[in-house]
N, C-alpha and C positions, 0 to 999 in steps of 0.2 A: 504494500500500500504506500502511495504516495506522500510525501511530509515535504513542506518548504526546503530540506534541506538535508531530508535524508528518507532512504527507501525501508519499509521494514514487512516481514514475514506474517501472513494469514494465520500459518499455522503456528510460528510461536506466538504472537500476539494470544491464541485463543488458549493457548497453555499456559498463560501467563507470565510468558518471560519478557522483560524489557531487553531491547537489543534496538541497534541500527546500522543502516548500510547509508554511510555517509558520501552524500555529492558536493563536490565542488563548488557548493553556493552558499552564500550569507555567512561568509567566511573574513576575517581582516586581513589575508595576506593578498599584496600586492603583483603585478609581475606575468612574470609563467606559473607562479600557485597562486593567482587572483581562483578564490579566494577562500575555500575553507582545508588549508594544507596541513597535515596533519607530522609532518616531518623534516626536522633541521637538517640532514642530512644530506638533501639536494641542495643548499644555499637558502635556505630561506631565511628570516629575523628570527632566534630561537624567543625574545616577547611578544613576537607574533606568533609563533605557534601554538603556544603557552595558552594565551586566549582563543585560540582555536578549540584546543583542549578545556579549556574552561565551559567553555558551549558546547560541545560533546557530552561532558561528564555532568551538567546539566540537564541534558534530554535522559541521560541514563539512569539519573536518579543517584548519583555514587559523588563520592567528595574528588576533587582534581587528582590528589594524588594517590587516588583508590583506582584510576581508568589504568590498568597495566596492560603493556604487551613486550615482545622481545624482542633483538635481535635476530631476523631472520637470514637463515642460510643458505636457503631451497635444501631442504633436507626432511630429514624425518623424526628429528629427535623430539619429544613433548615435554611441557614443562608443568607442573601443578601447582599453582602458589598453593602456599604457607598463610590458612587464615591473618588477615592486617596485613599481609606484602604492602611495601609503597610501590609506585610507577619507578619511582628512581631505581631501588633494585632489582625488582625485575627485567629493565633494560637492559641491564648488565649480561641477561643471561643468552643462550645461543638457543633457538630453537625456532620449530616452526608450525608447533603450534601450542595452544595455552587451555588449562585447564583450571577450573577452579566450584569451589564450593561456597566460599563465603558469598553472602548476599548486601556485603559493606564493598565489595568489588566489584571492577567489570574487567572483564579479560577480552584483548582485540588481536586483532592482525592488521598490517598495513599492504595495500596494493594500488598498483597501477598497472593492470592488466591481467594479473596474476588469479586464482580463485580465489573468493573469500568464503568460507564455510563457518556458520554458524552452528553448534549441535548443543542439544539438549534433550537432560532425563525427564519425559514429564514426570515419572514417580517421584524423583529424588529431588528434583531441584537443580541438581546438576549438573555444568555448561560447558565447554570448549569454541575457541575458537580456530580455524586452519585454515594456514597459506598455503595454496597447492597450484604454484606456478607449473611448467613443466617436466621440469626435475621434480620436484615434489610428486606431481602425478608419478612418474615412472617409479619412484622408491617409493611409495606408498604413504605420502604424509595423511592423506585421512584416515584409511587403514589403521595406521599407528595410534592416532590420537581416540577413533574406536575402542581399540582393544583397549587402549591405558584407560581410558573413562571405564569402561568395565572391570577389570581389575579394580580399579577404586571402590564401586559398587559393589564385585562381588558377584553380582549377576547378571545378565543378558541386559536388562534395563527394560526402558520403554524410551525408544530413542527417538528423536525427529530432529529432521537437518533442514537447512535455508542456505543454497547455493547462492552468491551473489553477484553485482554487476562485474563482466570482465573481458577478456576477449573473447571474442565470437569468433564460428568456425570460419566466418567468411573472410576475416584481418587476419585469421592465423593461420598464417602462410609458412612454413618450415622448409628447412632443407631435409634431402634425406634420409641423413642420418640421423635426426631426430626422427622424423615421422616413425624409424626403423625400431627407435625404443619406446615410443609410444605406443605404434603398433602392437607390441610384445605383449601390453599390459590392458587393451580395449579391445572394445566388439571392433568388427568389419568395418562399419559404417561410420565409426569418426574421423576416420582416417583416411582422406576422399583424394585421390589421383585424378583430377582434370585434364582434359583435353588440350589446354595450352602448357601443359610440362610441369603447372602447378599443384602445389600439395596441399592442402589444408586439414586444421584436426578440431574438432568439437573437443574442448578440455571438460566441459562438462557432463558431457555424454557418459565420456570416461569413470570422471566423480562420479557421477547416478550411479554406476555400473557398479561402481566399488561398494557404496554403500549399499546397495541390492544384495552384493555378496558377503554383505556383511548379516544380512539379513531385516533390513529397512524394506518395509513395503515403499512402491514408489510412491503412495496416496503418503506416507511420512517423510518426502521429500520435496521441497519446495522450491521452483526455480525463479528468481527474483524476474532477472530479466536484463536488457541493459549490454548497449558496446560500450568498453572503454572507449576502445579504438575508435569507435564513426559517428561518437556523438561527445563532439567535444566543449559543445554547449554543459553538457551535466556530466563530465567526465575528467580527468586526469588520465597520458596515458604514457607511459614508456617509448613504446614504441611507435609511437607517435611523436612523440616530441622532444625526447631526449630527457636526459640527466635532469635538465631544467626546467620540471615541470612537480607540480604538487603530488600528494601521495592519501590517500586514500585510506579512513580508517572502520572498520565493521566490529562492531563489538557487540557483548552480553551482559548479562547481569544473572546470576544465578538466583532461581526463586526459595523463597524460605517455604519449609515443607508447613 
């Protein structure tokens, strides 16, 4: 569903989790991350971020320094905060995707282009967030952060995921050496050889497929919607624009049982 300023999930909404998929607008930063950029590390003012994040972790219901996300590597490693983590050190840490419990938190991912995955237990309360660019597709980052939310539980759960804005099959043009480890890891059909030499991959085909096999009906899978790439009116994108351009933050908020 649509918001001034950020996109969010039917189905978590009705489970009662707060979460959002944040766009690019009604943001204070100037430039190439005019204007809600969620990341110093392309060049942006870090007191301009800062208020960026202050309006974030206001929509989320969570104190500034309760919004945490990590370090990401395109990888597969997960992280669990420690009921009360600050944002400061959880930055610190390396992974790619985030896990948490307390409902005085919100745990994110950052993207521009990349997938953004939001999951959550309706029984328990408890949320992750996962970066599944395409290295992460191929090593398995949602996979991973599955099974670690499980293990925390104890049991299967009652899971449901919210896929979020990213690139589409039609901007995601590969070489084919990638396509060749993507391939390895999807159905047939994401992974499309056109007529003019070109390749393209549905990354979220992929995701769905993962969490099917993980055992998610697709009715507890939610696809938001959304190019980065072709709609740069409400987008940030990589590859699109280069280093210099803003970054894109999807977060949750764990519910109290």
């Amino acid at each position: 569903m649509p918001r001034a300023h950020f996109l969010t999930s039917s189905l978590l909404e009705r489970s009662g989790f707060r979460h959002a998929f944040f766009l690019r607008h009604h943001g204070w930063s100037t430039g190439p991350y005019d204007s809600l950029n969620f990341s110093v590390d392309v060049g942006d003012q870090p007191a301009i971020v800062k208020k960026n994040l202050r309006l974030a972790a206001l929509e989320l219901g969570v104190d500034s320094d309760r919004l945490c996300w990590v370090r990401q590597v395109h990888g597969n490693g997960v992280l669990v905060l420690e009921p009360g983590t600050r944002s400061e050190h959880a930055q610190r840490e390396s992974a790619d995707a985030v896990l948490c419990t307390d409902p005085t938190l919100a745990c994110g991912v950052r993207t521009a282009d990349c997938v953004p995955v939001l999951i959550a237990d309706r029984r328990s309360g408890v949320v992750g967030a996962v970066h599944a660019g395409w290295r992460g597709v191929v090593v398995g980052a949602v996979t991973a952060a599955v099974r670690r939310l499980r293990s925390l539980l104890g049991t299967p759960g009652d899971l449901v995921a919210a896929i979020g804005p990213h690139i589409s099959q039609r901007a995601f043009e590969v070489s084919q050496d990638v396509a060749e480890q993507l391939g390895a890891c999807a159905p047939a059909e994401s992974v499309v050889h056109r007529a003019n030499g070109r390749i393209t991959v549905d990354l979220a085909k992929i995701v769905h497929v993962q969490l099917v096999n993980l055992g998610l009906g697709s009715s507890e899978i939610e696809h938001i919607g959304g190019c980065t790439v072709l709609e740069p009116e409400r987008y940030f994108s990589y590859r699109r624009d280069g280093r210099l351009s803003g970054r894109h933050l999807s977060a949750i908020v764990p519910r109290g049982v």
